[in-house]
N, C-alpha and C positions, 0 to 999 in steps of 0.2 A: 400348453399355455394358451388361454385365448387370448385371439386380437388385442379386445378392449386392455387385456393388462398391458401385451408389448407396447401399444400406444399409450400407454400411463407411463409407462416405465422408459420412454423413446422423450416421451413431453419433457418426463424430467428431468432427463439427462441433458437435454436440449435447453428448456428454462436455466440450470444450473450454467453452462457456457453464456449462453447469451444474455445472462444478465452479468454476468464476471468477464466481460469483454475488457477491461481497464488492462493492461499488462503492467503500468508503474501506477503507482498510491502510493502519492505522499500524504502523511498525515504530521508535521513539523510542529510540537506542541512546543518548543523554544523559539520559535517566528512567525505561532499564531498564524499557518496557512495549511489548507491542502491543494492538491493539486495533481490530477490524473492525467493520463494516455494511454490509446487504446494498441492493440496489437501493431506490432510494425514500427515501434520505436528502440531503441535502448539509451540507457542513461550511462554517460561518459564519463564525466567527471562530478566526483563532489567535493566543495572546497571551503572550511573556515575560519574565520580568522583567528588569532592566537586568545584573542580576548573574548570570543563570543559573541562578537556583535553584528557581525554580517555569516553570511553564507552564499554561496554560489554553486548551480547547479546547471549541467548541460547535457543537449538532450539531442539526437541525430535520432530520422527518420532514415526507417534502410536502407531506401534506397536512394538515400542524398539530397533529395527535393528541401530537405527543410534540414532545419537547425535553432535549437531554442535553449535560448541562453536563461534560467531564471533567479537573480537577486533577491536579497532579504537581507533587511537592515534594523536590529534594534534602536531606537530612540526613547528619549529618555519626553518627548512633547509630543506635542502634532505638529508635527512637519508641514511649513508651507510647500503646497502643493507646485507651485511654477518656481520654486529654488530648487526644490528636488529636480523638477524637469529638467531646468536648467545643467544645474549640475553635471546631472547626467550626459547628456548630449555633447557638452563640454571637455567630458572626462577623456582623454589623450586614449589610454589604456583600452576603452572602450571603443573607439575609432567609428564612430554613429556618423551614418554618411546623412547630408543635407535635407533636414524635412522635406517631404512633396506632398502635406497635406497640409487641409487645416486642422488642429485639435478637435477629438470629440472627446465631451466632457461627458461623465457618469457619476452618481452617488447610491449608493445602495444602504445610506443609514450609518452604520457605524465605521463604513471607509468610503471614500469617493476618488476619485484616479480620472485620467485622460491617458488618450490614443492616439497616434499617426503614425502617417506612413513617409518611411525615409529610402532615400533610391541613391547610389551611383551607378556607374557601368558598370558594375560588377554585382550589387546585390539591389533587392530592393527588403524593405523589413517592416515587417509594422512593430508598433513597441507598445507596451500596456505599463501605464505609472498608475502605481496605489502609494493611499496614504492610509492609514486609520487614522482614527478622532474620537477617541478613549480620554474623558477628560482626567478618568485615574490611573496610576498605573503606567507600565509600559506602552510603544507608539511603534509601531512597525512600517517602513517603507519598501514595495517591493516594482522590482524593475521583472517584468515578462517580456522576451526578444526573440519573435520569430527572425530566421535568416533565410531570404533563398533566395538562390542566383538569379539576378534577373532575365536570363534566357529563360528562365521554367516558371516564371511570375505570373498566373495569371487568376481569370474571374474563380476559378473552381479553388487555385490555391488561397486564393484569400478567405473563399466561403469556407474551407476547412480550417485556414489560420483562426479566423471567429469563434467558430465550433469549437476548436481547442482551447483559445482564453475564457468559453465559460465555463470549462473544467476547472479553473483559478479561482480560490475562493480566502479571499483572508478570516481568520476565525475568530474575530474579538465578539 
């Protein structure tokens, strides 16, 4: 066999892995999102409610540095965006330690969402709120919850926390 083939045949093999680096793909056509990760996580739990209006999905890194909680909520409107926040933060069940940021706001056209970062002694998290803004039709809100201990918190785990919530895409 000559060179040039094994290196045809080495490329491809090679292209094919590296461009299928994702290990989970979600594609959620009932909550209107996808949302990937790449090798080195697995997916824990998945959980919905009896009626079909939410979903909850959770996600460990292997070797325990992180932890990603991800919500999805049918609505029947467009969800104000700072009630949802609210809410959430509020929510007992969810036990969301004290913002230490300020909000950054985002719109991408048909959803728009805010970000911060929440810290106790124990963890620190960023969080990611989406809204959609579908004037027909159903309205989807989704909560993205990175977790990691704040001993292991730092500049590189945030620039990957990032990295990971632009794999989150709502699909209206």
């Amino acid at each position: 066999m000559k060179t040039s083939s094994i290196i045809a045949i080495l490329f491809f093999l090679f292209s094919i892995n590296g461009f299928s680096q994702d290990k989970i793909k979600l594609n959620n056509e009932n909550y209107k999102f996808k949302f990937s990760l790449p090798e080195g996580w697995t997916e824990r739990k998945v959980e919905e409610t009896n009626k079909k209006d939410a979903v909850s999905y959770t996600f460990d890194r292997d070797d325990g540095k992180i932890a990603i909680m991800l919500l999805a909520f049918k609505v029947n409107e467009v969800k104000n965006l700072n009630d949802f926040v609210y809410t959430l933060e509020k929510d007992l069940t969810l036990n969301v330690p004290k913002k230490d940021s300020d909000y950054t706001d985002f719109d991408s056209g048909n959803y728009d969402g805010k970000s911060a970062i929440y810290k106790d002694s124990e963890f620190t998290e960023i969080l990611y709120y989406y809204r959609t803004k579908i004037n027909e039709g159903n309205n989807y809100t989704y909560l993205l919850r990175f977790i990691v201990p704040s001993g292991r918190y730092h500049s590189e785990i945030e620039a990957e926390i990032r990295k990971l919530a632009e794999n989150f895409s709502p699909e209206v």
